[in-house]
C-alpha positions, 0 to 999 in steps of 0.5 A, a space after each residue: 277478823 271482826 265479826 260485826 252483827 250485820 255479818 252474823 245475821 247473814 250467816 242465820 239467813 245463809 245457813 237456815 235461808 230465813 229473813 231477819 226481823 230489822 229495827 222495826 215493831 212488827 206484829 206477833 201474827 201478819 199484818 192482814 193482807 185481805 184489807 179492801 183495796 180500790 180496784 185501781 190495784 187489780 188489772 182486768 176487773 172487768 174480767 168476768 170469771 163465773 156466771 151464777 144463772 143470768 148474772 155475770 161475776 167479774 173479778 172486779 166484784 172480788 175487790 173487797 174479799 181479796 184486793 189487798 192479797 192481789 196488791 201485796 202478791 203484785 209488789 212481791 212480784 214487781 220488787 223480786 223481778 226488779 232484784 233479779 234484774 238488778 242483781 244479774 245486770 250487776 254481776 254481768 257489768 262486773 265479769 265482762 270487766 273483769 275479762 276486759 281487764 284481764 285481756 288489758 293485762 294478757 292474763 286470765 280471769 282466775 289469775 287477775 282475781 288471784 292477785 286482787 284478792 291476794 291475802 286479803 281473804 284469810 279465815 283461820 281456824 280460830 275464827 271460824 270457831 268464835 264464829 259458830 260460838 257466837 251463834 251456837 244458841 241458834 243453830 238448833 244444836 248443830 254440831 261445830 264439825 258439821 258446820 265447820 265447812 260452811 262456816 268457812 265458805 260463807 266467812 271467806 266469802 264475805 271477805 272476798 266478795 267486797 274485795 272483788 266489788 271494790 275492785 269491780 267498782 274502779 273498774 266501773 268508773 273507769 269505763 264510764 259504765 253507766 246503769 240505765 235501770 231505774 231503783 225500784 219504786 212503788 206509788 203512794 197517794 199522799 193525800 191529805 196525809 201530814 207533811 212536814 217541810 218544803 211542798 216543792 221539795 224533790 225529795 218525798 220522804 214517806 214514813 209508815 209509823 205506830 205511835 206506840 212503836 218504840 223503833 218509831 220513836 228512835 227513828 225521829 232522831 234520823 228524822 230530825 237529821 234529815 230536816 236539819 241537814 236538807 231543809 229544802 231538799 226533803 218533805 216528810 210525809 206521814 202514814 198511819 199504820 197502827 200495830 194493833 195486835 201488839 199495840 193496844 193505844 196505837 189506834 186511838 193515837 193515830 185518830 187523835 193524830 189526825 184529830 189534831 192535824 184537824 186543828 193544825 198540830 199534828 207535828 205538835 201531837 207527834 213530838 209529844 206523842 212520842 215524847 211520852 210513848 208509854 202514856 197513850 190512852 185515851 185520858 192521856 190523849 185528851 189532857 195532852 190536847 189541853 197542853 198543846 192549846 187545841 179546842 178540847 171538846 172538838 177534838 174530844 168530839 173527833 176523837 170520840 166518834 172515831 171519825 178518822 177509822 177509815 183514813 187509818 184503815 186507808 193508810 194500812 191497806 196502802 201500805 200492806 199492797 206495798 210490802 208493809 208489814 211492820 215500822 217505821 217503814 220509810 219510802 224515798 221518792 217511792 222506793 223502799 229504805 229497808 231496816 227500819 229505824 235506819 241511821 241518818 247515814 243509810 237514808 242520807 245515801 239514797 237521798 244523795 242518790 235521789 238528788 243527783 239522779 235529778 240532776 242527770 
């Protein structure tokens, strides 16, 4: 049996119920998530909530103090609920199948998932203990006969599910099921942010990225892909989110980004920035300017008085109301593409998925 990555982090996620940290940067502490947010994220800002003597005090007056706490919690439970519904509305398609074709066949359900699993689900004792070698160093020192059972189950049950899911999945287009609910999306107000490629596309591709980011930088090889393999079907834009705990020329590099885009280059100053990640300081930054043919006193003066702070600032706060917390992060006409530095295949799959639902 072949045990792949993907495999072993969700056994750490099984057995300690903790979340994996995927191809991203993300900052030695949380991202601040009480960054002011327009009131536009809170719901009833006219509520008043105290009176201090004559003087009403309305939710809307907490704006600054905790807008982006209420956003982010608003996202957290926008996307679970979505999850629960998505996950239960699936599992509920797949057994009412799963009886329908037992009934077709004038068998039980038990027996039908006897013979479509089969002996395809087949964990030796061997395998269960490579398995708990491969993670040893993190399952704090539990011994391999306590864990044995566990790993059994949860090996088996990655055979067995997929197998179901395939089968399932025959059925589904068999019966011309149809999912009605929609992918879970969030808005982003793109204004004024840099965008590569066809203003008409219908596809929007939104990447929140650290220019000193080294996953940031390994995902402009899917970037790259992308533009090459749907030149009219996708438009890239881009975000601001400087890791600053971690990354200490990630801020000054987003200004002179967007001091840059001022002059029209800022895809220039994005393939050179990243193209030459580990010199970003601030000297740096003003001699790649003379190279990429700006007014060097122009941009020196922008960049200088930090004129594009609150735009960055903007940026952050926007993406931390919609679940980020590290980069890249990529959103696909709104909805989130977990993992990070994805592969060109992973964000090949949702804007195929995106394409034909245009068409539908």
């Amino acid at each position: 049996m072949k045990f792949t990555s993907v495999v072993m982090r969700r056994w750490l996620v099984y057995v300690f119920a903790t979340s994996m940290f995927a191809a991203s940067c993300n900052p030695a502490e949380p991202v601040d998530t009480l960054r002011p947010q327009s009131a536009t994220t809170i719901t009833e800002v006219d509520e008043v909530i105290a009176v201090i003597g004559d003087s009403e005090v309305t939710l809307g007056d907490l704006v600054d103090q905790i807008g982006g706490q209420l956003g982010l919690m608003d996202f957290q439970y926008r996307s679970q609920r979505h999850q629960v519904i998505e996950t239960a509305m699936k599992q509920f398609v797949r057994t009412k199948l799963l009886e329908s074709e037992a009934q077709s066949r004038g068998i039980t359900v038990d027996v039908l998932v006897a013979e479509v699993l089969g002996d395809k689900v087949s964990v030796s004792d061997d395998d269960v203990h490579f398995f708990y070698i491969q993670n040893q160093a993190q399952l704090g020192g539990r011994t391999f006969e306590s864990l044995a059972p566990q790993i059994r189950a949860y090996l088996e049950n990655e055979i067995r599910d997929p197998v179901l899911e395939e089968f399932a999945q025959g059925l589904v287009e068999d019966h011309d099921v149809n999912y009605v609910l929609s992918p879970f999306r969030v808005n982003i107000d793109t204004t004024d942010s840099p965008m590569f490629g066809n203003v008409e596309a219908p596809i929007t591709l939104i990447e929140f990225s650290d220019f000193e980011c080294p996953y940031c930088q390994s995902f402009i090889a899917t970037l790259e892909q992308i533009k090459a393999e749907y030149p009219n079907e996708v438009k890239i834009i881009f975000k601001q989110f400087p890791l600053n705990d971690i990354h200490p020329n990630a801020q000054k590099a987003a200004e002179a980004s967007l001091c840059a885009h001022e002059q029209g280059k800022f895809w220039e100053a994005h393939d050179l920035y990243f193209a030459e990640q580990d010199r970003l300081e601030v000297a740096n930054l003003e001699e790649k300017a003379e190279r990429l043919g700006l007014d060097t006193l122009a941009f020196s003066a922008c960049l200088e008085s930090g004129e594009y702070a609150d735009v960055i600032s903007a940026d952050v706060s926007q993406g931390t109301a919609v679940g980020v917390n590290g980069t890249p992060a990529i959103f696909i006409n709104g909805r989130p593409l977990r993992g990070g530095a994805v592969p060109f295949e992973m964000a090949a799959e949702m804007i195929d998925d995106e394409l034909k639902r245009q068409k539908r």
